[in-house]
N, C-alpha and C positions, 0 to 999 in steps of 0.2 A: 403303735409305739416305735419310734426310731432311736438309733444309734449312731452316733457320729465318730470315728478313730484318727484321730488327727499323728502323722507319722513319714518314714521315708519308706519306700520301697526300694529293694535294689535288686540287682542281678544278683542271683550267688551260683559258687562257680566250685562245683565239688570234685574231689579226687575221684578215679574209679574204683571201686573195693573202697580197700585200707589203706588204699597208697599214700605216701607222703607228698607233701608239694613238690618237695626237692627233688622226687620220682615219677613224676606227673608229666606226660606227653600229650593228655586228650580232661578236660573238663564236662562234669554235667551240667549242663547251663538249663536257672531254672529262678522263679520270682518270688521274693518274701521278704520281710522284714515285721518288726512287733506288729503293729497297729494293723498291717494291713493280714495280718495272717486272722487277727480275732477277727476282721470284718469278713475275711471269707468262712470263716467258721461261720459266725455268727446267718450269714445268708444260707446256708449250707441246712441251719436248723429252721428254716425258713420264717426269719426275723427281716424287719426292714433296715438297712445297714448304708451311711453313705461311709465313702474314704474322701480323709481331704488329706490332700502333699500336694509337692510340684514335681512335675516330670518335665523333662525337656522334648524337645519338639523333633523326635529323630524316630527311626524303627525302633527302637529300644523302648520310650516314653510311649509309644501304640502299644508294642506287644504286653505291655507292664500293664498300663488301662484293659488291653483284651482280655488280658486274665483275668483281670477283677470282673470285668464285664460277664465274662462264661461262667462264674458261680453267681450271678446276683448281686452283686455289691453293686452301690449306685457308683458313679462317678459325673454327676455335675457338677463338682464343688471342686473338681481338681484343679487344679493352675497348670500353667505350660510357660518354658521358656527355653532360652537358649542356655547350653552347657551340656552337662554328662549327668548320665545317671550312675550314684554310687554302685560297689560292688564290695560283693564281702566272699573269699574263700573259704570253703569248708574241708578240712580234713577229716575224716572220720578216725578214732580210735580203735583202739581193740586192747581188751586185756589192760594191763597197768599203764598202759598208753593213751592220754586223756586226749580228747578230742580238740581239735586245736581252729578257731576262726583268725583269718588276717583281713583286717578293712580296706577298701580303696574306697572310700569315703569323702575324703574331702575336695572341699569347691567343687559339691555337686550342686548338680542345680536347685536340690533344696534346700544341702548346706546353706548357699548365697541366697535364699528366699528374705525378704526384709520383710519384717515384722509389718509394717502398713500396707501391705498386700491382702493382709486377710480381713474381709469386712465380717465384723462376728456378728451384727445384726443379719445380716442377709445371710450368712452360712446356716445361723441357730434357729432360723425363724420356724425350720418342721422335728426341731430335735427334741431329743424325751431325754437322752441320757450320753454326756460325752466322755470317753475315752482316751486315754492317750499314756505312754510309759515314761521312765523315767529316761531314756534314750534320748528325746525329742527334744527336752531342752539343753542336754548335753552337747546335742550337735554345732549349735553357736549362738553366742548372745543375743543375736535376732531370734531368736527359736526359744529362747529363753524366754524375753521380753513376749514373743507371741501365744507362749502358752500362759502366762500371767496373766496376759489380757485376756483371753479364750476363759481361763477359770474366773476370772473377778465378772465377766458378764454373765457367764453359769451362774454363780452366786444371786445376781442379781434379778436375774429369772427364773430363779428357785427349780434350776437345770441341773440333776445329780451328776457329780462329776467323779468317776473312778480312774484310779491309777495304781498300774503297777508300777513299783519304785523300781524294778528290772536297773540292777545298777550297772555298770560297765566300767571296768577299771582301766582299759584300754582308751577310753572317751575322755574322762574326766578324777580327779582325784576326790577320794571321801569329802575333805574340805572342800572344795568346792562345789561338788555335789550338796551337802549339808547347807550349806548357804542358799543355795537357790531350791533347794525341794524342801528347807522349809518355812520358805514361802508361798512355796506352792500347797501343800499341804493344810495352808490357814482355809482352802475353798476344798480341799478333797474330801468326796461324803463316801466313797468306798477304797480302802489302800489294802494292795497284794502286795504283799511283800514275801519273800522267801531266804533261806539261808544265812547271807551276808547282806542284804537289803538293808537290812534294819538299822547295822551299826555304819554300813557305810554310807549310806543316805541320810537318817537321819542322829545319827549317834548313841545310838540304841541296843544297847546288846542284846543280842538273841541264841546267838553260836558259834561255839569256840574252832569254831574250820575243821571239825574232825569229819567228814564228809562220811565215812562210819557208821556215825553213829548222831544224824540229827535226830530221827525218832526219840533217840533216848533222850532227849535233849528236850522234852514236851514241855517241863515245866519253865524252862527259861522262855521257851519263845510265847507259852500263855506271857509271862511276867513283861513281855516285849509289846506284846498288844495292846494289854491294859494299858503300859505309859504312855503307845500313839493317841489313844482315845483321851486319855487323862491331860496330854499336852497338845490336842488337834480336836476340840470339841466339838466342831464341825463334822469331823468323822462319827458316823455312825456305824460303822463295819470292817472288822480289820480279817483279812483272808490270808494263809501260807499253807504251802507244801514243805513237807518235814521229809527228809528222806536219810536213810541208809543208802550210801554206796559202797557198792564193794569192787565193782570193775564196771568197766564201760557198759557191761553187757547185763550185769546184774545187780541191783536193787529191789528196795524194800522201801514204798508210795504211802504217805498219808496226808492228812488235811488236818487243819485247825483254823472253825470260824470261831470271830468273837462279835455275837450280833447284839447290841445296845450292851448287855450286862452279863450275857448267858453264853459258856463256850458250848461250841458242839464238836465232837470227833467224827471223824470219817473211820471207817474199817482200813486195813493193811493190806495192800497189791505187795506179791512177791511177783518181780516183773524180768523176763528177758526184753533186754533192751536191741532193737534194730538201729535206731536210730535218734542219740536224746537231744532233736532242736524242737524248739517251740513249743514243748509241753506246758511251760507256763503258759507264753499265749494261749493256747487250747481250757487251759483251768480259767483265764479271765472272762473267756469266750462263754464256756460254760456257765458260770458265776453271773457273768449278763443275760445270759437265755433265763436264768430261773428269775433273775429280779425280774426279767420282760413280762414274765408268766406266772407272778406271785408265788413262787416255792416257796414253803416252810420252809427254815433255815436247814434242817436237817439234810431234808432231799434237797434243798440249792448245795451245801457242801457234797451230798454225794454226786451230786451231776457234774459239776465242777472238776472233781479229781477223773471222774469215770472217763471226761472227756480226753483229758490230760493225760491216763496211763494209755491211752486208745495211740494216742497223739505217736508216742511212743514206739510204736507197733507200725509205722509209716514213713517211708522216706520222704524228702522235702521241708521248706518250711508249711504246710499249708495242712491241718486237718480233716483232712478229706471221708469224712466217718457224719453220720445222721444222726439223729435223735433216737428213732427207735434202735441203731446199736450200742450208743450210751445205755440208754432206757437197759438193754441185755446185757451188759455189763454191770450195772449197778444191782443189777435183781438175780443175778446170775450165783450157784449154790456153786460153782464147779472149781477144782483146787487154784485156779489163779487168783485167789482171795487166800489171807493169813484170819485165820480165826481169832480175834484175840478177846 
């Protein structure tokens, strides 16, 4: 079984410590972005994974491929051209000071990728299951146009297609987002969504932004799922993380699937946070390791999270953690679990 992530990669370029930009004389320079972070997850758990993007034709578009290439990730399917590869800065938080990303993003070389560049027969022809967030069509209306075509031939070759709705308010507005994810969504057979996804993607209330107190909030975002499924019948599976924050550094981790009819909970991670990028990725990551592998829903929702609190505990975007330390973390008796 294979996996396909269709997405950008970029440079990201962090402060040292807790510095601010504004204080910043020296960057960690390092590779990731959505798509490509689940596909190095995903080879990591030792699944067959391609990445399709474009990179451009410089050091930059090599060193970005060699990464991918030294955890397993396929890369025949990538395109190349002339331009830049995006960049995203990360600031880290601390305490009531939230973690802050700045993009250099556009009229990258994928940005300007034109939609009749991607042949979806010849990419789809060894895929089992394609991926892609809601990032990807936000980046520009060729991107747009290329993941509508990418799902309508999924559809067509009865190719399960998952998305995380991963919305961006820096990228794109709720309304327009809503517009074009939900028509994406007529072909989506798995949707992650988390926190604000719901209502900004597809208009969907789930949570009131108390970031506090999402857990507490269980019942609205069940009520959230049902309507995806009830107005996306195509979807068979609707996946979120629910969380309590209280500062950068400390929260409180939960799941909610809803698989055909039946929810399932996941138990409570009381979590020190090192560092909160890419934990969704890592839960999507997860979530496809167990569909790979026919998990029971129960244990696919607990791998899913297990991956995700792990993610957590890691600098970088990239999940750099195996199966059998998930596997110890989900089965583990020891106080970084909340009884509930």
């Amino acid at each position: 079984m294979k996996v396909l992530t269709f997405g950008e990669m970029m440079l990201r370029l962090k402060t040292v410590g807790n510095e601010r930009i504004s204080q910043a004389h020296a960057f960690e320079a390092t590779y990731g972005g959505a798509e490509a972070n689940v596909a190095v997850s995903l080879a990591l758990l030792g699944d067959q994974v391609d990445y399709l993007s474009k990179f451009p034709q410089n050091i930059l578009g090599q060193t970005a491929t060699n990464v991918l290439r030294s955890y397993g990730v396929g890369t025949s399917k990538l395109l190349t051209g002339s331009g830049r590869l995006g960049i995203y800065f990360f600031e880290k938080g601390a305490s009531l000071r939230p973690s802050n990303v700045v993009y250099d993003r556009a009229d990258s070389v994928f940005a300007k990728t034109q939609a009749t560049e991607f042949d979806w027969e010849r990419i789809f022809w060894d895929v089992d299951y394609f991926y892609f967030s809601g990032i990807t069509p936000a980046i520009s209306p060729e991107l747009e146009t290329a993941v509508l075509a990418a799902c309508a031939y999924c559809n067509q070759q009865q190719i399960p297609v998952v998305c995380d709705l991963n919305y961006r308010s820096k990228m794109w507005s709720p309304e327009k987002a809503q517009t074009v994810m939900g028509k994406v969504m007529a072909y989506v057979t798995i949707c992650i969504a988390h926190d604000e996804d719901f209502e900004a993607t597809l208009g969907i209330k789930a949570f009131d932004g108390d970031e506090a107190r999402g857990i507490d909030q269980q019942a609205s975002f069940k009520a959230a799922m049902q309507k995806v499924r009830q107005q996306y019948p195509n979807c068979q599976m609707v996946a979120s993380i629910l969380r309590n924050i209280y500062s950068v550094e400390t929260s409180h981790w939960q799941a909610l699937l809803l698989a055909d009819d039946t929810f399932y909970e996941s138990e409570t991670y009381e979590l020190h946070v090192m560092e909160g990028v890419a934990a969704g990725d890592a839960f999507s990551a997860g979530l496809l390791h167990g569909l790979l592998h026919d998990y029971e829903p129960q244990k696919l929702l607990q791998f899913a999270l297990g991956a995700s609190v792990l993610k957590l505990t890691i600098t970088g975007d990239l999940n750099l953690v195996s199966e059998a330390e998930i596997e110890q973390v989900i089965t583990s008796s020891s106080g970084a679990r909340l009884a509930r």
